[in-house]
C-alpha positions as CSV (number, residue, x, y, z in Angstrom):
1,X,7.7,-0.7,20.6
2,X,9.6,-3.6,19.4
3,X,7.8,-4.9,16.3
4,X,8.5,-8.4,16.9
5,X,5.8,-10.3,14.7
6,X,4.1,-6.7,13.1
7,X,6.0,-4.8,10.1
8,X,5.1,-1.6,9.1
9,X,2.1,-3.2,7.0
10,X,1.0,-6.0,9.0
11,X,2.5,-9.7,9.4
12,X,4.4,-10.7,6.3
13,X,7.0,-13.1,5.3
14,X,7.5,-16.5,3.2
15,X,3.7,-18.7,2.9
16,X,4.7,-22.1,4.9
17,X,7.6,-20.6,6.5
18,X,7.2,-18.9,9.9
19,X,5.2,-16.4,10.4
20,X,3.3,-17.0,7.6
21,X,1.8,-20.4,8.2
22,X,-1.5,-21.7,9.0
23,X,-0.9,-22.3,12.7
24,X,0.6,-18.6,13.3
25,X,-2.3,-17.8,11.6
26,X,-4.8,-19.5,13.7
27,X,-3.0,-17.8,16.6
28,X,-3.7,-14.6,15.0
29,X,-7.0,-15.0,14.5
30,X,-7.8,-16.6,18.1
31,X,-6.2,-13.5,19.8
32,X,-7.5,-11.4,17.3
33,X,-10.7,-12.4,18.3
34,X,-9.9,-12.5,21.9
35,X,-8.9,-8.6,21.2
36,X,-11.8,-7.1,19.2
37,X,-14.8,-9.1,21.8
38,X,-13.3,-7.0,25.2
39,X,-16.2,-8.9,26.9
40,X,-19.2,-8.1,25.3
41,X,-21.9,-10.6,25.3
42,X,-23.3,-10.2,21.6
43,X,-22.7,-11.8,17.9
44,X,-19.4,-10.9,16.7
45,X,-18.6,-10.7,12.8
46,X,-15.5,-10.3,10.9
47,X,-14.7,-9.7,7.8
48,X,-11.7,-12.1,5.4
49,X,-10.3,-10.8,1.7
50,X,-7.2,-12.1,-0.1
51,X,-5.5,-11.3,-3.3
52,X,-4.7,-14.1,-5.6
53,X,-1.9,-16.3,-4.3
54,X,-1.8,-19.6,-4.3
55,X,-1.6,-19.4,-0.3
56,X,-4.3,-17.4,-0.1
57,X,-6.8,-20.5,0.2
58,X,-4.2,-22.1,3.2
59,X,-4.3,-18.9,5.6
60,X,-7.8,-17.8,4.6
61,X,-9.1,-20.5,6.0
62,X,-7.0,-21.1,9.4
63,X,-7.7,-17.3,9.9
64,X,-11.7,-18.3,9.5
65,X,-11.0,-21.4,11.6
66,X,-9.4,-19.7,14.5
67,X,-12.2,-16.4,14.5
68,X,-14.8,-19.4,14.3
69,X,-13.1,-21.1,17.4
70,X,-13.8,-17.6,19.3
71,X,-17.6,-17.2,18.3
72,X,-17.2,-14.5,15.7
73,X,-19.1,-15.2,12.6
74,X,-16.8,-14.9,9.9
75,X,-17.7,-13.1,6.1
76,X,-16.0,-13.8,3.6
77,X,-15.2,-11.8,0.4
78,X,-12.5,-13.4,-1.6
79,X,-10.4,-11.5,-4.0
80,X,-10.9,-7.8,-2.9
81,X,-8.6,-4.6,-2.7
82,X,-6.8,-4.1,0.5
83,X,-9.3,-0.5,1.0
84,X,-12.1,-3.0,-0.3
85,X,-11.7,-4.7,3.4
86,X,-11.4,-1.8,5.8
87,X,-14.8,-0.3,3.7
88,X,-16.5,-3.6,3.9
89,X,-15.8,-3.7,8.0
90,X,-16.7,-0.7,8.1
91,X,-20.2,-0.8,6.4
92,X,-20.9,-4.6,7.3
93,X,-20.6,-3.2,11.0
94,X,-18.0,-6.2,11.9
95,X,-15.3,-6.1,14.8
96,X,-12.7,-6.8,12.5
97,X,-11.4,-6.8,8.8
98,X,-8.8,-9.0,7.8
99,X,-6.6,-8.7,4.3
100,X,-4.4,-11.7,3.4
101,X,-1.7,-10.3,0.9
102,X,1.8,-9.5,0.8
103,X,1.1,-6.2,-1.5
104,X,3.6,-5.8,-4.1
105,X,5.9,-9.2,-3.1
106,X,6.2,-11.7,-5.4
107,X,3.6,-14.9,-4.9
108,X,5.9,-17.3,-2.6
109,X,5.0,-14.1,0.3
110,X,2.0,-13.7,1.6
111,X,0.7,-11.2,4.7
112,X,-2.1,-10.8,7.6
113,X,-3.6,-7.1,7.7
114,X,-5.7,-6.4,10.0
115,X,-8.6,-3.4,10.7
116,X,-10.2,-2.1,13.5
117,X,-14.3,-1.1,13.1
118,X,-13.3,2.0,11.7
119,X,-11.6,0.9,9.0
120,X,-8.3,2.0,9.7
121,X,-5.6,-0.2,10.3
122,X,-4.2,-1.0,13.9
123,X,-2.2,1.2,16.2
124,X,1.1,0.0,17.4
125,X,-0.8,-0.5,20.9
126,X,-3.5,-2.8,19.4
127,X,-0.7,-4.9,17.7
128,X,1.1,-5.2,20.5
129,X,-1.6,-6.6,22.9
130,X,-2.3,-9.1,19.9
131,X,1.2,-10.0,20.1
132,X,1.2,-10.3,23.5
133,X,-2.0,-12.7,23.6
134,X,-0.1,-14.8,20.9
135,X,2.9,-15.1,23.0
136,X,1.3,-15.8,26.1
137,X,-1.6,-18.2,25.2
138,X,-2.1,-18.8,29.0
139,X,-3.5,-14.8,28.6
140,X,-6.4,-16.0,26.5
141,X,-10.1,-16.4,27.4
142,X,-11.1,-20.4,26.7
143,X,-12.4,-21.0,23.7
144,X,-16.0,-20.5,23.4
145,X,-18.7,-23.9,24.1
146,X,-19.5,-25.9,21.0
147,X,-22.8,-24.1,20.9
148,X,-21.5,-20.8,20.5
149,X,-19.1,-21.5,17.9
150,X,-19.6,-19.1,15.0
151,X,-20.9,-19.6,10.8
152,X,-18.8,-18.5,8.0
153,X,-20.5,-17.4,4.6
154,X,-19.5,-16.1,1.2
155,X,-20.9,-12.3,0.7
156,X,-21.7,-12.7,-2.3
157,X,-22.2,-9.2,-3.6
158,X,-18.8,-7.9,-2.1
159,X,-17.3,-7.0,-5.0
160,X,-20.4,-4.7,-6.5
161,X,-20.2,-3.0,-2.9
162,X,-17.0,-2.0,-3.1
163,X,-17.4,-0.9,-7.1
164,X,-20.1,1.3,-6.0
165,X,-18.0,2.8,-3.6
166,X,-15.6,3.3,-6.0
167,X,-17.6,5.1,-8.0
168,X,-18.9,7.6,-6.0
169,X,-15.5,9.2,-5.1
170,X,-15.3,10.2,-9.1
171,X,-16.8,13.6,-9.6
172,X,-20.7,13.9,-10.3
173,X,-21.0,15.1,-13.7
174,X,-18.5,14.1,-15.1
175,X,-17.7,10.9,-17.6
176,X,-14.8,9.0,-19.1
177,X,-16.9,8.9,-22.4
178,X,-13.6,8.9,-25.1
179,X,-11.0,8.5,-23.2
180,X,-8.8,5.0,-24.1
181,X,-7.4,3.7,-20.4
182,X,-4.7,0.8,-20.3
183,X,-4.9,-1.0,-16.6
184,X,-2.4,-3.3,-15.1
185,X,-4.1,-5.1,-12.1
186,X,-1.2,-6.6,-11.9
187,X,-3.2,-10.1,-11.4
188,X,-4.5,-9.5,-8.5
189,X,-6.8,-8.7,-6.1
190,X,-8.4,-5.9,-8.5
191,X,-8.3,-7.5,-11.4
192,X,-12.2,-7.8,-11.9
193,X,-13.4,-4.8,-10.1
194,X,-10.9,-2.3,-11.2
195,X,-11.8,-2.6,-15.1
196,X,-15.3,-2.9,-14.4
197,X,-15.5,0.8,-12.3
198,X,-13.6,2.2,-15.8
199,X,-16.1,0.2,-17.9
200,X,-19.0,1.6,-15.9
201,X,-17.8,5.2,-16.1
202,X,-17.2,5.3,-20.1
203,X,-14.0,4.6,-20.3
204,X,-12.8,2.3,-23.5
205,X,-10.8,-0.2,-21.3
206,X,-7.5,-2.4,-22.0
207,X,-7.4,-4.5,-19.1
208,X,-3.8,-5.9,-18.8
209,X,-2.5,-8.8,-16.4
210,X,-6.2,-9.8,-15.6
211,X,-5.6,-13.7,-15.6
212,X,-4.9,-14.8,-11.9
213,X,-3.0,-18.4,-11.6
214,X,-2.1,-18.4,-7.9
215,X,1.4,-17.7,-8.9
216,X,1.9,-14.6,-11.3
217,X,0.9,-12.2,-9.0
218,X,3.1,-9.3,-9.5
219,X,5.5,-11.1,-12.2
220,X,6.8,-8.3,-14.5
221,X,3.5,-6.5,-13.9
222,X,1.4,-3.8,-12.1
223,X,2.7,-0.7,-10.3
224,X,6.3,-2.5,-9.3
225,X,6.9,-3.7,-12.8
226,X,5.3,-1.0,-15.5
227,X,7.7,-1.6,-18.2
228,X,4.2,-4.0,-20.4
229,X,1.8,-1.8,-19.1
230,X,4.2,1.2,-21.1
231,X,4.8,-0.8,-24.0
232,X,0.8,-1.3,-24.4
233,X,-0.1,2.0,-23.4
234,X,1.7,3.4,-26.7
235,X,1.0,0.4,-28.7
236,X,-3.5,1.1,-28.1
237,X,-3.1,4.8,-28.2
238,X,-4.1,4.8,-24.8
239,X,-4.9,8.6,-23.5
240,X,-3.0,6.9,-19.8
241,X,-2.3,3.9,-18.8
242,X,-2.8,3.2,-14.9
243,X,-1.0,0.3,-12.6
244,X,-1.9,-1.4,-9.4
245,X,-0.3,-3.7,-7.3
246,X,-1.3,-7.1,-6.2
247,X,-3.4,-5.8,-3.1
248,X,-4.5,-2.5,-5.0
249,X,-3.3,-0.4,-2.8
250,X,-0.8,1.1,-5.1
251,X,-1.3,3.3,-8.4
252,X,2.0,4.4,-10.6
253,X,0.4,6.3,-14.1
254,X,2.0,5.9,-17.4
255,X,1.7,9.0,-19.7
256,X,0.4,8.7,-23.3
257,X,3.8,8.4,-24.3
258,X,5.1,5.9,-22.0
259,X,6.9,7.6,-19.7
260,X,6.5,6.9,-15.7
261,X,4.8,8.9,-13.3
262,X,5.3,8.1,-9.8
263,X,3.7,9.1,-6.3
264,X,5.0,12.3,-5.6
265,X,3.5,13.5,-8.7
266,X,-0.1,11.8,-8.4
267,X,0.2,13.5,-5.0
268,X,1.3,17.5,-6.5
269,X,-1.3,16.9,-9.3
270,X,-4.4,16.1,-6.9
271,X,-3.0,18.9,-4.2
272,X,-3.1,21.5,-6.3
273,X,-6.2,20.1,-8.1
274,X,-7.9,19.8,-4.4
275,X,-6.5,23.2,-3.2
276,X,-7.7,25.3,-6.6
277,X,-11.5,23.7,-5.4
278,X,-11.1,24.8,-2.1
279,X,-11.1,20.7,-0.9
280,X,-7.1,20.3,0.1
281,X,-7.2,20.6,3.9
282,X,-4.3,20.9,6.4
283,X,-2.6,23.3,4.5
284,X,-0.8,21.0,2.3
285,X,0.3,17.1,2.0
286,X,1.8,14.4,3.8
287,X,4.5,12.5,2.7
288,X,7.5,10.5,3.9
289,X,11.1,11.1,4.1
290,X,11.7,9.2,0.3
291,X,9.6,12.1,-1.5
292,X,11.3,14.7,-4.1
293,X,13.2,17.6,-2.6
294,X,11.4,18.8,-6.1
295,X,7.6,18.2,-4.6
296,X,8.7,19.9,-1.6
297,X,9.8,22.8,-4.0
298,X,6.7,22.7,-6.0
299,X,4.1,23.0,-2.8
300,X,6.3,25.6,-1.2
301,X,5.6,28.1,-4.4
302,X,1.5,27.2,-4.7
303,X,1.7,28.2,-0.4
304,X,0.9,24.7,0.4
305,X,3.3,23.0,3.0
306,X,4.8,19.5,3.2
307,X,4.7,17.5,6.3
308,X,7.4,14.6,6.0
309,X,6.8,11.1,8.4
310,X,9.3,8.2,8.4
311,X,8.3,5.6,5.5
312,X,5.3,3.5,5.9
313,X,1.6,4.4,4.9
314,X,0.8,3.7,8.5
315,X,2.9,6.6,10.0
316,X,1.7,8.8,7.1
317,X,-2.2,7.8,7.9
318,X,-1.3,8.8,11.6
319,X,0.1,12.3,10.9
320,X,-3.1,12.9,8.7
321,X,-5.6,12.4,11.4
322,X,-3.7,14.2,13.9
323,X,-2.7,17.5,11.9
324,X,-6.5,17.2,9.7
325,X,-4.6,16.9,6.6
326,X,-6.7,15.1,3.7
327,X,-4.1,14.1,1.2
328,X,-1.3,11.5,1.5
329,X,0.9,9.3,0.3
330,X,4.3,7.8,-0.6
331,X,6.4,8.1,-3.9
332,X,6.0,4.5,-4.3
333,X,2.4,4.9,-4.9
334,X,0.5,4.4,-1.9
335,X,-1.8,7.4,-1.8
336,X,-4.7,8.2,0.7
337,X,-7.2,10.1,0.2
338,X,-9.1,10.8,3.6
339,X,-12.1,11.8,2.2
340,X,-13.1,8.9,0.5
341,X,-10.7,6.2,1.9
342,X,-9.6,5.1,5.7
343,X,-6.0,3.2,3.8
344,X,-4.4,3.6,0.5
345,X,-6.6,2.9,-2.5
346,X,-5.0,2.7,-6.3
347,X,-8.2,2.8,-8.4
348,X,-9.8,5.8,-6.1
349,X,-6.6,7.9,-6.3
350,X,-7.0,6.9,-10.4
351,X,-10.0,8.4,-10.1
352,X,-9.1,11.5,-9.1
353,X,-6.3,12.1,-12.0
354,X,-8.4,10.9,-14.6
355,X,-11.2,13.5,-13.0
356,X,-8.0,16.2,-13.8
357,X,-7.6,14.8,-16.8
358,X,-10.9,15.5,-18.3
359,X,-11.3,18.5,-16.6
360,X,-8.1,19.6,-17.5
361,X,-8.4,18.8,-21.6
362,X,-4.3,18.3,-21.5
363,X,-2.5,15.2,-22.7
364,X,-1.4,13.1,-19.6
365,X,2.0,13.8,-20.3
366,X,1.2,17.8,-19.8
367,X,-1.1,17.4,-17.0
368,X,1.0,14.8,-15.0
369,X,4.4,16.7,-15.2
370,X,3.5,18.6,-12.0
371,X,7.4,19.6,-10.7
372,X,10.7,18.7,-12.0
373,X,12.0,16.4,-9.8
374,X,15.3,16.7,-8.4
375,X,18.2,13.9,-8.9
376,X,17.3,10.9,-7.2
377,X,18.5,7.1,-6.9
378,X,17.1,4.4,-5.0
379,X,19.1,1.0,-4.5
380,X,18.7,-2.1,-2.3
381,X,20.9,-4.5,-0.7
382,X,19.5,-7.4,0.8
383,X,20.9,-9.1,4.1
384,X,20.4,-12.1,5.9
385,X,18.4,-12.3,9.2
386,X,20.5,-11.9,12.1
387,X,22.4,-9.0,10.3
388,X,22.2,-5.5,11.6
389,X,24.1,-3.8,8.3
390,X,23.4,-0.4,9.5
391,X,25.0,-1.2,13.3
392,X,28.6,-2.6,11.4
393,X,31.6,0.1,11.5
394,X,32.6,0.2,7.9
395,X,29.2,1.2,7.0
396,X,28.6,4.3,9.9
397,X,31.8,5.3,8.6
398,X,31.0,5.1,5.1
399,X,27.2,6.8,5.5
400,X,28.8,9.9,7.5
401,X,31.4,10.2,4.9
402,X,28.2,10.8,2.3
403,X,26.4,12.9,4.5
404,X,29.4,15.0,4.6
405,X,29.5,15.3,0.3
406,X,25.6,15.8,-0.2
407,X,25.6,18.5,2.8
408,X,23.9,21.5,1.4
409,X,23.3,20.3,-1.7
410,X,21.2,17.3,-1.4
411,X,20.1,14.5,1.3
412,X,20.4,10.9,2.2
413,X,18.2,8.3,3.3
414,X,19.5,5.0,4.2
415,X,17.4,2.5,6.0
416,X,15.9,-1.2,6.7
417,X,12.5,-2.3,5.0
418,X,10.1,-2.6,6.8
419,X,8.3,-5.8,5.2
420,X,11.5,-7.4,3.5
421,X,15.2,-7.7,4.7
422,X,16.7,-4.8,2.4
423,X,18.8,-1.9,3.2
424,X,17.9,0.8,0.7
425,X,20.0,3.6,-0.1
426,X,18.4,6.0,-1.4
427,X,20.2,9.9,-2.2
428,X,19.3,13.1,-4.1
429,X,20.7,16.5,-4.9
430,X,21.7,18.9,-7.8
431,X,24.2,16.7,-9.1
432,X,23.4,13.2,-10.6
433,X,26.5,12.2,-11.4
434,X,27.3,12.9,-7.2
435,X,24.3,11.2,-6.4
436,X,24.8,7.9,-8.3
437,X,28.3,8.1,-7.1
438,X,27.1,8.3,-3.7
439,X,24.7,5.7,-4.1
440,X,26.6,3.4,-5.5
441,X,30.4,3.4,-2.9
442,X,27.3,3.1,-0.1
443,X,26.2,-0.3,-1.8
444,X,30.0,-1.3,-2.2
445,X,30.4,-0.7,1.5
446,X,27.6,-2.3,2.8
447,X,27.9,-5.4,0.5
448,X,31.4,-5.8,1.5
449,X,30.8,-5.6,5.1
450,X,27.8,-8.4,5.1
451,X,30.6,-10.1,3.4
452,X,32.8,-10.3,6.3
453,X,30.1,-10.3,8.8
């Protein structure tokens, strides 16, 4: 399917700037509403969260106008994880859930997510009927008489629903009594409810980038930017230090000591945690294409297999329903854990490594070291719309030429974003100094073929 108004994570781009206006999303929320009715003749609710930008307030409310305009009564939560939504539609029993965010970009993004009842986010069949309704408006049912049209109202208590929730993924019986946690919430959408579930469980809590302003939302903080949250982690004596990212959906560790622990070893630490207990199901883990050669290596020696999708949480969600595997995720941090969560959640995967962490009685920088990771470098390029990089000459040649000097000793993985116009190289292998090498004549090529495009 041609993803012509859908990325990998929704509808994302620039706030005020197609497709991320308020009349696009009207549209969206019209056919969206068209979509999740099919005809039935009853009340229809859906359910609207944000993070904290600035243009939050602008498609918040044409979203709520345009469900409104279709009789569906509209709830609305405010700032709220991403996973906070799908639970909430799930729960509240509503057609729809509907996250405004643009994850981990900076604030002058923003994004439409939308969930189905279930919780889970849509297939590529339900965004493309969407799309379709938005493209041909003559599709659409008329809007509904004045008499029908439906209420919006705060739900008051979202938050304490979804901290609840929260809660009861982390391990009966056990406490975070003495344990000193540093949290970035990167300023947003978790940055009330995410110190609060620590608080509650007996955690000593240093809440860091917990002050909102529409506009710092992922400046030099959370789990894109972890360099503060390191600094303050050793500064406190903090036992770990944990980081989100603006949506929540996201969660990179910091050890005691400041050093960085990414995705792929969140995911080897709760495997083998899950698998030791008898809980790890499917035989293993998902994960894309980007992961460490050295977590493939690691899950091969426990028995424990590694099933590989093409990058996007979505695709990795999809595999994990089809081949009944319960734990998933992506090295950049989005990690799903299927028995508690129906998307990526940050502070309920955080739950589960600080649950090894007091379990374990190890330092975070012993428990947290799962595998040594192989060589790896990830770089971006970015391009201007309009620009196929990967379909100019210079660069096939250039990306079989590398193919041909990692062969049989390491791998390469170049590729469009799927939410922002970037080419990222990424290679690894034995050899760093091949792998930055190879890294780095890729960027040259590509950057001097956008040059002359």
């Amino acid at each position: 399917m041609t993803r012509s108004l859908f990325g990998t994570d929704g509808i994302r781009g620039r706030a005020n700037t197609h497709p991320m206006t308020a009349a696009m999303a009207l549209q969206v929320a019209q056919a969206a509403g068209a979509y999740f009715q099919s005809g039935q003749v009853r009340r229809h609710a859906a359910v609207i969260g944000k993070d904290t930008r600035l243009s939050g307030y602008m498609i918040e409310a044409a979203l709520t106008a345009g469900l409104l305009s279709r009789g569906m009564d509209v709830l609305l939560v405010g700032p709220l994880p991403t996973p906070a939504i799908a639970m909430l539609t799930r729960s509240m029993r509503a057609d729809v859930g509907i996250m405004v965010s643009a994850s981990h970009n900076p604030y002058e993004d923003n994004g439409i997510k939308l969930f189905g009842p279930d919780g889970y986010k849509l297939s590529d069949e339900a965004e493309a009927e969407i799309t379709r309704l938005i493209e041909e408006p003559d599709a659409l049912p008329p809007l509904v008489d004045s008499s029908r049209i439906g209420r919006a109202k705060r739900l008051e208590d979202a938050g304490g629903r979804y901290i609840e929730f929260a809660k009861s993924s982390f391990p009966r019986g056990l406490i975070l009594d003495g344990l000193k946690i540093a949290i970035d919430c990167a300023n947003g959408a978790a940055y009330r409810v995410a110190p609060t579930v620590l608080r509650e469980l007996g955690a000593e809590v240093i809440p860091l980038a917990v002050s909102p302003d529409g506009t710092n939302i992922n400046r030099d903080c959370g789990a894109t930017a972890v360099a503060h949250l390191a600094t303050q982690t050793v500064a406190h004596g903090a036992h770990i230090g944990l980081a989100l990212d603006g949506d929540a959906d996201r969660l990179i560790v910091v050890d005691e000591t400041g050093q960085i622990i990414d995705g792929d070893q969140i995911m080897a630490l709760i495997a083998t945690a899950w698998a030791r207990a008898g809980l790890l199901r499917g035989g293993g883990i998902v994960a894309t294409v980007m992961s460490n050669m050295g977590l493939e290596r690691h899950l091969e020696a426990q028995g424990l297999g590694l099933r590989r999708t093409k990058v996007g949480d979505r695709y990795v969600l999809e595999a994990m329903r089809a081949e009944g595997f319960n734990v998933g995720g992506e090295q950049s941090g989005h990690l799903i854990l299927a028995d508690y969560a129906t998307t990526g959640d940050g502070l309920i995967a955080a739950l589960q490594v600080l649950a090894c962490l007091v379990e374990s009685g190890k330092r975070a920088s012993e428990l947290t070291r799962v595998f040594k990771p192989f060589p790896q470098i990830l770089k971006n390029i970015r391009y201007a719309p309009g620009i196929d990089p990967l379909g100019l000459d210079p660069v096939l040649t250039a990306i079989a030429a590398a193919e041909q000097r990692l062969k049989g000793s390491g791998r390469l993985l170049i590729r469009k974003s799927g939410t922002e116009p970037l080419i990222r190289v990424m290679a690894e292998g034995e050899d760093p100094v091949l792998v930055a090498e190879t890294v780095d004549a890729l960027i040259a090529v590509v950057a001097s073929a956008l040059a002359t495009a």
